[in-house]
C-alpha positions as CSV (number, residue, x, y, z in Angstrom):
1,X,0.0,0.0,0.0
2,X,1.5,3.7,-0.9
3,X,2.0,6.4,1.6
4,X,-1.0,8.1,0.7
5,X,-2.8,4.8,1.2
6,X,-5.4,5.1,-1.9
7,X,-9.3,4.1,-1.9
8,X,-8.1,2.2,-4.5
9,X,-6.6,-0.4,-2.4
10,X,-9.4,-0.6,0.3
11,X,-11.9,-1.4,-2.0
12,X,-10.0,-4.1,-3.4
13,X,-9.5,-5.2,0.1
14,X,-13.2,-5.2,0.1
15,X,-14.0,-6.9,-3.3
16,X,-11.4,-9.6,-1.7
17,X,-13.9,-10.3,1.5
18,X,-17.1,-10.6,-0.7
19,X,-15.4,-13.0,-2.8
20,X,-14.8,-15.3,0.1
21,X,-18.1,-14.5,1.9
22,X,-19.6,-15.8,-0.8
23,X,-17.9,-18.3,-1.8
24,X,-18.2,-20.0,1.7
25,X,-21.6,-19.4,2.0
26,X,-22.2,-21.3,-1.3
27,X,-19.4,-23.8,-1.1
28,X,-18.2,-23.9,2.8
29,X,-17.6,-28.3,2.1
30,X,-15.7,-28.0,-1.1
31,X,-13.2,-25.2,0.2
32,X,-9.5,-25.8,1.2
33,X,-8.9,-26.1,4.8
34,X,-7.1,-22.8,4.4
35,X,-10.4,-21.0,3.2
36,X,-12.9,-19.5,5.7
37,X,-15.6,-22.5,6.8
38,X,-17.6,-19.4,7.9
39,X,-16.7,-16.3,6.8
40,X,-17.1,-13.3,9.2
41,X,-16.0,-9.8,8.2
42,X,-14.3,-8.4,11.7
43,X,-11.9,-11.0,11.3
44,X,-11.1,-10.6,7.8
45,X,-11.3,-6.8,8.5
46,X,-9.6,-7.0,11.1
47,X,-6.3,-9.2,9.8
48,X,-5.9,-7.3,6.3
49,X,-6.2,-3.6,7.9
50,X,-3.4,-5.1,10.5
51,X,-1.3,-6.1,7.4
52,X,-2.5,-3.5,5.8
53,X,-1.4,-0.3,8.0
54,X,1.4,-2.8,9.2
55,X,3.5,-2.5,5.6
56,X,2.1,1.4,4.8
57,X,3.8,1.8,8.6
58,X,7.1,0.6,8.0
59,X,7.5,3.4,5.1
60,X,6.5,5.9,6.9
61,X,8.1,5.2,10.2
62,X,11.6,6.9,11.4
63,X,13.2,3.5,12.5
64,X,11.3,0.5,11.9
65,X,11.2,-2.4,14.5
66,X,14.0,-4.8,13.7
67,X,13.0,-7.5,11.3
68,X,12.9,-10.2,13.9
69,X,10.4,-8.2,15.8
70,X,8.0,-7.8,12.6
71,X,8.2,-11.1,11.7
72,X,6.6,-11.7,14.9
73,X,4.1,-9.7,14.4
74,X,2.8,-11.1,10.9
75,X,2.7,-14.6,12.3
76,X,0.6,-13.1,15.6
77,X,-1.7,-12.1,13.1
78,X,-1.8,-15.2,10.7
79,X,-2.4,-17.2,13.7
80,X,-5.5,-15.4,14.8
81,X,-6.8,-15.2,11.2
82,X,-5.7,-19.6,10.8
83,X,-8.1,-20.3,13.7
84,X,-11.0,-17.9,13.5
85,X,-11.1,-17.8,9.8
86,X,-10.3,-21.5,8.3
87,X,-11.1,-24.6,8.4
88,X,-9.5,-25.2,12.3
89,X,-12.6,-23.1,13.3
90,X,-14.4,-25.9,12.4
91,X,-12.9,-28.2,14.3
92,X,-12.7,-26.0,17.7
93,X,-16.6,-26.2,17.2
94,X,-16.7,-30.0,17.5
95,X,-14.0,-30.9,19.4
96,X,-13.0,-29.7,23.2
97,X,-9.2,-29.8,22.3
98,X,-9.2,-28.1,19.0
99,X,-11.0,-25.4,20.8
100,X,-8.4,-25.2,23.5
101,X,-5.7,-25.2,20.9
102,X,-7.8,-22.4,18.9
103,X,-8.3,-20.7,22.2
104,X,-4.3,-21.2,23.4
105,X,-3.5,-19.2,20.2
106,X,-5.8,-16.4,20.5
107,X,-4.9,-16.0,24.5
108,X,-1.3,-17.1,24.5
109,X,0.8,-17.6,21.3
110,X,-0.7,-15.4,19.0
111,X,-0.9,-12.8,21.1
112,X,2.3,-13.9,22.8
113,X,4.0,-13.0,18.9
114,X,1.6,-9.6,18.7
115,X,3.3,-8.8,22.0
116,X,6.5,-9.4,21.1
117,X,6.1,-7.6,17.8
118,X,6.2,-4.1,19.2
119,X,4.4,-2.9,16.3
120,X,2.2,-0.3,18.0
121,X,3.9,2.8,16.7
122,X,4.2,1.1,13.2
123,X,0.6,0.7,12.8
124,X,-0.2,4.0,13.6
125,X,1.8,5.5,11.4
126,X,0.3,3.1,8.7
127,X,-3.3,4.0,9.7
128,X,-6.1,6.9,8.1
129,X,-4.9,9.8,9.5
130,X,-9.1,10.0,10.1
131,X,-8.7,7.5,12.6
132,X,-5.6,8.6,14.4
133,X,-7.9,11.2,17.3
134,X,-9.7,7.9,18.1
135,X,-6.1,6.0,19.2
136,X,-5.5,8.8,21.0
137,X,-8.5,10.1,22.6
138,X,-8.7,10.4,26.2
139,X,-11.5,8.2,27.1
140,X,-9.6,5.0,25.3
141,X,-6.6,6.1,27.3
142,X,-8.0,6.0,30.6
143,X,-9.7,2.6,29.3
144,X,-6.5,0.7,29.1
145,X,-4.8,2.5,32.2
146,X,-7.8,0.4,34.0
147,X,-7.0,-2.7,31.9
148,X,-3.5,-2.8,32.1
149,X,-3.5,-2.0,35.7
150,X,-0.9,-4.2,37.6
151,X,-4.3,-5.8,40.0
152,X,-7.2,-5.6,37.0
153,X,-4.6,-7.1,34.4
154,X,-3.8,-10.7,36.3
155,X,-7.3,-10.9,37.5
156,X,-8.7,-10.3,33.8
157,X,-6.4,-12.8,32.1
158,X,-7.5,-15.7,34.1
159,X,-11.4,-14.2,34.5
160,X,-11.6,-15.0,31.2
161,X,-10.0,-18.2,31.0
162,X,-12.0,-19.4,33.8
163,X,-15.1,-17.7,32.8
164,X,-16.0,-19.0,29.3
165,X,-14.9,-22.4,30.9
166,X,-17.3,-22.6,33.0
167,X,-19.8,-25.6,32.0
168,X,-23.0,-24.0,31.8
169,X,-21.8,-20.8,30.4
170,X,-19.7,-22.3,27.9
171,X,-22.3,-25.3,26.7
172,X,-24.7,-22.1,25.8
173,X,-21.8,-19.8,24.4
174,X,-20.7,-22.8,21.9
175,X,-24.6,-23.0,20.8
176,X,-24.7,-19.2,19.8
177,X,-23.2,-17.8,17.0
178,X,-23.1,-14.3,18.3
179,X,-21.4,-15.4,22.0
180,X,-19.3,-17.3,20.2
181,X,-17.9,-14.6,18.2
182,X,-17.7,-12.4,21.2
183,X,-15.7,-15.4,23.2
184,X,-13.4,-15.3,20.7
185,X,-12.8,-11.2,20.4
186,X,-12.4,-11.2,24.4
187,X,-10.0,-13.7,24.3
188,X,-7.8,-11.6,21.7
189,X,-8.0,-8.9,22.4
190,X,-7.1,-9.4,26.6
191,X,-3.9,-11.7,25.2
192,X,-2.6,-9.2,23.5
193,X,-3.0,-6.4,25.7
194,X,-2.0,-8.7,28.7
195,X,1.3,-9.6,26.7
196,X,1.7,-6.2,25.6
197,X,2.3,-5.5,29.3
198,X,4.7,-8.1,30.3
199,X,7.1,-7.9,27.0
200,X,7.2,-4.2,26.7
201,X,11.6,-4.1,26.4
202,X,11.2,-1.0,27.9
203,X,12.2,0.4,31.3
204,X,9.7,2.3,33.7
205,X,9.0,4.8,32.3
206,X,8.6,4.9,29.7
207,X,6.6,1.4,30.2
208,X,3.9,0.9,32.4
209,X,5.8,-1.6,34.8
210,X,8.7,-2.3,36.7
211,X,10.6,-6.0,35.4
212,X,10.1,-7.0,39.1
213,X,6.2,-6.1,39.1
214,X,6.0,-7.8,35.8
215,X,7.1,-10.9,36.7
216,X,5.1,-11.1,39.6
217,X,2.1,-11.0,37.2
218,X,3.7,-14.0,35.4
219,X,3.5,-15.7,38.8
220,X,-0.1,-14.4,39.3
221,X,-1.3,-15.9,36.3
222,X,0.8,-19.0,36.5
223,X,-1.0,-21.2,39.3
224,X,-5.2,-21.0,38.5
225,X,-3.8,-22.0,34.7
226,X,-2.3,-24.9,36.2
227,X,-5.0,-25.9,38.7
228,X,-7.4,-24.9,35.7
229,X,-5.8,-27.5,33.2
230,X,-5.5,-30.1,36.2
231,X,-9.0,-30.4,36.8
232,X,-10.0,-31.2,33.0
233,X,-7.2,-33.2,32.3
234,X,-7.6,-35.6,35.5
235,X,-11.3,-35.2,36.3
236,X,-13.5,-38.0,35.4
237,X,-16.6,-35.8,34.9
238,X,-17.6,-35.5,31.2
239,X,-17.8,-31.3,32.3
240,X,-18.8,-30.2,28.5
241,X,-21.6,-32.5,27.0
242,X,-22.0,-29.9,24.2
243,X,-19.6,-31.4,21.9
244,X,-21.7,-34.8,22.0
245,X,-24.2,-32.7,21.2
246,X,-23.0,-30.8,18.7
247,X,-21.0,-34.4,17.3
248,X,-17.3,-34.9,17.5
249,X,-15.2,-34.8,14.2
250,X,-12.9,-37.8,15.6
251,X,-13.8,-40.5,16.9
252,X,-12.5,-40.0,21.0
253,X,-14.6,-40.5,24.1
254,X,-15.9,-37.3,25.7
255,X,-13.1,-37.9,28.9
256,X,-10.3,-38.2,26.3
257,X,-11.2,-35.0,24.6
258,X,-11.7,-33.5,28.3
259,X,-8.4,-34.7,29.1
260,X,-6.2,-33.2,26.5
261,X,-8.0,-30.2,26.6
262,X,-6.9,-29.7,30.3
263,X,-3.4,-30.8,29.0
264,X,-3.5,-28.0,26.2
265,X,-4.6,-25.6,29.0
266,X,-1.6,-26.8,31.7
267,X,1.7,-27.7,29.6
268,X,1.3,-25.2,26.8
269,X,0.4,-22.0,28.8
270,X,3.2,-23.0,31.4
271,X,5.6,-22.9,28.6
272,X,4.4,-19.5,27.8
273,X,4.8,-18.4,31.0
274,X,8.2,-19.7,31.2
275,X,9.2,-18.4,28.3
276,X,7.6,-14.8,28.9
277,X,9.5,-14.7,32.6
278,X,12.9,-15.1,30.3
279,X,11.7,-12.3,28.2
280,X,11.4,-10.0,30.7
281,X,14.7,-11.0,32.9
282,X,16.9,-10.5,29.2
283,X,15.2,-6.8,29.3
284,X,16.0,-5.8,32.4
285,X,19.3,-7.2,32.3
286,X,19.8,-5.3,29.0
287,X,18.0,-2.0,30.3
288,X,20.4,-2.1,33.3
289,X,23.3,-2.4,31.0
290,X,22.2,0.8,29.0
291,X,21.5,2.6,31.9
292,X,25.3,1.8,33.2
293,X,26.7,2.6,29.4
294,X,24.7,6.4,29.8
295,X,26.0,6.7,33.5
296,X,29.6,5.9,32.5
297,X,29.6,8.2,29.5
298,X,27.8,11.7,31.6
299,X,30.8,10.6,34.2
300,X,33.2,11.0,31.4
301,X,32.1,14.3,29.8
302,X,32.3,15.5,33.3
């Protein structure tokens, strides 16, 4: 997309999403698993304007993020758009596991790349200038300050783990298109911000947190995954009947499905965790050693 990001190239962004809404409304069983199975237009919106912006931003930008950091950022967002927009999104409907696997990418590694990606200032640049007052107004702001609060942040991340997981809620949220969608937005959108937090390279200030506040919040976040993903995976209570309702797409016993679900939920997000609390002991290592560099150099032009 140019710098002056024509019309031109919107409305072939657009012409590009009708095609595949109708396509999959007419064809949905003879597509490619890497086709939408239902198309939705946030999600297609929302993954092409990111890419969109994302390439308009680096040529506008003063100093672009390194490349390791924007390749990170185009696979966050692939991975979103792989299991809310093909075929896998199928699968997460009929299976327990594949929707912990869908949901471990929208909550953890997906946004775990986003995060890592430090794209932010990129995107802006790469945005309408139209939309611009809206990033930046006030209200949105204070919004996040809430959000990303060092108490609301921890308590948010697993709330919303725990609460679409709970049996009743989830057997009706699975049954309703609408929910559904929401489910799926939440759980995005929180990952991302909640990573955003923890992997910010910077020192406070400029970032929100101290490194030692930061990985508390690892910590925080750590154990109810853990006793979460224990539960499923060794409980002998079938906690999710929906998917026998709905019909499983392999052929596994409710339990089984239960069971690596739980897994999915334990091993995987501990790994994150792990990996995250490295992330942010490298940065404050590296932030110390810049801030020892800038001492030692004021101390020699005095």
């Amino acid at each position: 997309m140019s710098r002056q990001a024509p019309w031109f190239w919107y409305g072939a962004l657009l012409l590009a999403g009708a095609t595949l809404y109708v396509i999959s409304a007419r064809l949905p069983a003879d597509l490619p698993v890497f086709l939408p199975w239902e198309f939705h237009w946030p999600e297609f919106l929302a993954t092409v304007l990111a890419l969109a912006w994302f390439t308009r931003g680096l040529a506008l930008v003063g100093e672009p993020p390194p490349l390791w950091r924007r390749i990170c950022f185009v696979a966050g967002v692939l991975s979103f758009y792989i299991v809310l927009q093909t075929r896998v999104d199928y699968y997460a409907q009929h299976l327990f596991f594949m929707h912990r696997w869908a949901h471990f990418v929208l909550h953890h590694a997906g946004a775990f790349l986003i995060a890592l990606g430090m794209s932010g200032p990129v995107l802006y640049a790469g945005m309408p200038d139209f939309l611009k007052p809206l990033v930046t107004a006030t209200p949105l702001q204070r919004t996040l300050d809430v959000l990303q609060h060092p108490v609301v942040a921890p308590a948010l991340f697993v709330g919303l783990l725990y609460f679409w997981l709970i049996p009743s809620i989830h057997s009706y949220v699975m049954l309703d298109a609408d929910l559904y969608q929401v489910m799926n937005w939440t759980m995005a959108i929180n990952g991302v911000m909640f990573w955003s937090l923890i992997l910010d390279p910077r020192p406070r200030p400029p970032a929100r947190l101290s490194s030692l506040v930061r990985g508390a919040l690892i910590l925080a976040i750590e154990l109810p995954q853990m006793v979460l993903g224990a539960i499923l995976s060794l409980s002998m209570t079938d906690y999710y009947p929906v998917y026998t309702i709905c019909g499983r797409v392999m052929d596994m016993t409710a339990l089984n499905d239960q069971h690596l679900g739980g897994l999915i939920i334990w091993l995987p997000g501990t790994l994150t965790s792990f990996a995250a609390m490295i992330i942010v002991l490298v940065n404050m290592r590296l932030n110390e050693e810049r801030a020892e560099r800038l001492r030692s150099s004021a101390t020699r032009q005095n």
